[in-house]
C-alpha positions as CSV (number, residue, x, y, z in Angstrom):
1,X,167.0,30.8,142.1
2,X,165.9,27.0,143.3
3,X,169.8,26.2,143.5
4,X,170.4,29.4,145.6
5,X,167.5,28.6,148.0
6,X,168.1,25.2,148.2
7,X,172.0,26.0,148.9
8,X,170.1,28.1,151.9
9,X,167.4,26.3,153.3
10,X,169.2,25.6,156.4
11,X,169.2,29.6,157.1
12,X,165.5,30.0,155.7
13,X,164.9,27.1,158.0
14,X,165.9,29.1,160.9
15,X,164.3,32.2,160.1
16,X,160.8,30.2,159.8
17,X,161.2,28.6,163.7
18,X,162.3,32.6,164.6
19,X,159.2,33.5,162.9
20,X,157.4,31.1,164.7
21,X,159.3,32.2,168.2
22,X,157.7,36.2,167.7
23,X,154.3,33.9,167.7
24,X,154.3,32.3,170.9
25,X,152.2,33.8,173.3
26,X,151.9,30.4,176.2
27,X,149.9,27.4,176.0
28,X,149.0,24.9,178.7
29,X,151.0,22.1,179.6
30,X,149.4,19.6,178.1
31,X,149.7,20.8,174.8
32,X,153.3,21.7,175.2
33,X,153.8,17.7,176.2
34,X,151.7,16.8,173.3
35,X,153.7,19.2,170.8
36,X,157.0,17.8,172.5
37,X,156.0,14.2,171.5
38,X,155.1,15.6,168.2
39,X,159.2,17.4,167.5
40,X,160.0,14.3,169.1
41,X,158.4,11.7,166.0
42,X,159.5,14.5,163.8
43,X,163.4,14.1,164.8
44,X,163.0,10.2,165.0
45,X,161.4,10.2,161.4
46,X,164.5,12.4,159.8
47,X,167.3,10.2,161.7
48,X,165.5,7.1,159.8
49,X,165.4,9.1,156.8
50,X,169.3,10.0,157.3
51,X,170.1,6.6,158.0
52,X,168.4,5.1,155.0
53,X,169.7,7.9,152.5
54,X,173.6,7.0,153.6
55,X,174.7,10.4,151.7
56,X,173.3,13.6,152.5
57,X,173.8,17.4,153.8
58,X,175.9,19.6,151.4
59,X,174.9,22.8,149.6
60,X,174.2,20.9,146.4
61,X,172.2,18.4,145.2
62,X,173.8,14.7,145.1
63,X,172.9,11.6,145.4
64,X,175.3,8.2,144.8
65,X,171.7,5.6,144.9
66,X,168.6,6.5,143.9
67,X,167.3,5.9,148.0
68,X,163.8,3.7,147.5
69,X,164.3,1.6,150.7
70,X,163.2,1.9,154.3
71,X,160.9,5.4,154.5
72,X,161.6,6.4,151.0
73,X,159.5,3.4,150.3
74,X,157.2,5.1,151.8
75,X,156.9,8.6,150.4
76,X,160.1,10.4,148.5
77,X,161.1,13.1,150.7
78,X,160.8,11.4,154.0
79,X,163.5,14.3,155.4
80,X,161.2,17.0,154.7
81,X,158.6,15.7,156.0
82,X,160.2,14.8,159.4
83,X,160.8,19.1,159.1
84,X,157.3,19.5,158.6
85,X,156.4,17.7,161.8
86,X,158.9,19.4,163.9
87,X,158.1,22.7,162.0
88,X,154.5,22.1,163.3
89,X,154.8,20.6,167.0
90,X,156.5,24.1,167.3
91,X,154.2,26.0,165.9
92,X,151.3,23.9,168.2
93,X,153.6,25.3,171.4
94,X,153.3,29.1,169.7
95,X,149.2,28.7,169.0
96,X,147.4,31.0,166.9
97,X,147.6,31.9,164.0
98,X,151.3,30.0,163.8
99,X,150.6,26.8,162.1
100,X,148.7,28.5,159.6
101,X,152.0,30.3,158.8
102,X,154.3,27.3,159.3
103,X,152.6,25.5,156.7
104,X,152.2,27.8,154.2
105,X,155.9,29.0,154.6
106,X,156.7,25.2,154.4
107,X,154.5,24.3,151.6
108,X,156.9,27.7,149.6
109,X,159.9,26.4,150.5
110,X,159.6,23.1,149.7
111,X,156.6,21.8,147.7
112,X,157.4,24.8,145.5
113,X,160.8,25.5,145.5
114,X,163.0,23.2,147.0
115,X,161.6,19.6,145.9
116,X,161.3,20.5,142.3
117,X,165.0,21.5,142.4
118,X,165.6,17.9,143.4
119,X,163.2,15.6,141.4
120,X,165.2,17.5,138.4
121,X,168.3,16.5,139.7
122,X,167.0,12.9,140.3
123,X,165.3,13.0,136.7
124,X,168.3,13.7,134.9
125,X,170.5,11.4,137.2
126,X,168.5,8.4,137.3
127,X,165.7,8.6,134.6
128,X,163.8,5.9,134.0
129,X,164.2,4.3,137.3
130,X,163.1,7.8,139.0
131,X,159.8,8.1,136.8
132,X,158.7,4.4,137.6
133,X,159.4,5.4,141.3
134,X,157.8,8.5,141.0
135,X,154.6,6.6,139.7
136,X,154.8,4.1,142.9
137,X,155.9,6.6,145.9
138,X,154.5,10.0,146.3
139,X,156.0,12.7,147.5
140,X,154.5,13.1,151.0
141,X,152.1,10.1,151.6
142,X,151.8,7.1,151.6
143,X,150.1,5.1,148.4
144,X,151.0,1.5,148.2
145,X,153.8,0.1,150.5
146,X,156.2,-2.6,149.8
147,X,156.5,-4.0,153.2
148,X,160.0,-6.1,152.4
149,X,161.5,-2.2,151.2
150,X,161.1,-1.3,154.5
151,X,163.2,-3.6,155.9
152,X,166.5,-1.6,155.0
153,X,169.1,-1.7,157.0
154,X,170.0,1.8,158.5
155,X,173.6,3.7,158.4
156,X,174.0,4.5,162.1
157,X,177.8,6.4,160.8
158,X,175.4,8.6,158.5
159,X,172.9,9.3,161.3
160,X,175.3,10.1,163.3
161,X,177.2,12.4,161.1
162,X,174.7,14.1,159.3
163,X,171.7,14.9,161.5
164,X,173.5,15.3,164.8
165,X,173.5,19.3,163.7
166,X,169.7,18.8,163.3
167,X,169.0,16.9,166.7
168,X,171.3,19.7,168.1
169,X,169.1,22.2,166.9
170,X,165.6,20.5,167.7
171,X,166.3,20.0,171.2
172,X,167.5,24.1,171.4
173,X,164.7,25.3,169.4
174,X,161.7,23.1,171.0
175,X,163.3,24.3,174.5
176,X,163.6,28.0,173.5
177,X,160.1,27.8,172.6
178,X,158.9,26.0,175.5
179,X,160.1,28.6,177.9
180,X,159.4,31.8,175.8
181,X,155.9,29.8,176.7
182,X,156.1,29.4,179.8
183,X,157.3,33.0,180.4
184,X,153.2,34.0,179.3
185,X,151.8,32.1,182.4
């Protein structure tokens, strides 16, 4: 079932922003700029992650490295979490009771399903060397940083490649939500 949703996650991923799209019911414009600047760390955070990763995107798990360098020194699923702050500057635009369903819908998908698909992919991959990283990053904050790991260098071919779908669909979805906002004033 985790391979199947994980194969799928782009598609659930969509069906959470149109979730969040049937919330929106207009907000003022300063917290549309605010939420704006929010997708926009968000996108900026997953093209670092991309960049550091140099191999993702595909309906399976892989991985060539075990990625430790740049913001995977600072927590493991640095991707996801550049979601979760798009995922939530959109649900700020849509108000209500929207980020309480972003998150938990996030916090499902990944926390529950998708990421534990993963770390058994890395476990069995990389062993050893995964555990002891497990034990200094966690998965979504930061504990203690190793300020010479984030030095890496980034893979502008991968960032471009890879997460100019995701960029794409950012700038799409934070518009279509903007003015489905703007349409309540």
């Amino acid at each position: 079932m985790r391979e199947w949703i994980f194969r799928m996650r782009g598609g659930i991923w969509t069906l959470i922003f149109v979730a969040i799209l049937f919330m929106v019911r207009g907000t003022s414009p300063e917290i549309i700029a605010a939420s704006v600047v929010i997708v926009m760390l968000g996108q900026i955070w997953r093209c670092w992650s991309a960049g550091a990763i140099g191999l993702y995107r595909g309906e399976n798990v892989k991985a060539l490295k075990l990625a430790v360098t740049g913001p995977y020194a600072i927590m493991r699923n640095p991707l996801y979490f550049g979601n979760f702050v798009i995922g939530l500057g959109w649900s700020v635009i849509a108000g209500g009771w929207a980020v309480v369903i972003f998150t938990v819908s996030f916090y499902i998908l990944y926390v529950i399903v998708i990421i534990p698909h993963e770390e058994e992919f890395l476990r069995h991959k990389f062993g050893s060397e995964y555990e002891e990283y497990c034990v200094k990053v966690k998965r979504f904050h930061p504990s203690h940083i190793d300020m010479n790991a984030l030095k890496a260098p980034i893979d502008f071919d991968t960032v471009k490649r890879s997460e100019i779908h995701t960029v794409i669909s950012t700038i799409i979805g934070t518009a279509i939500i903007i003015a489905v906002s703007l349409c309540y004033d």
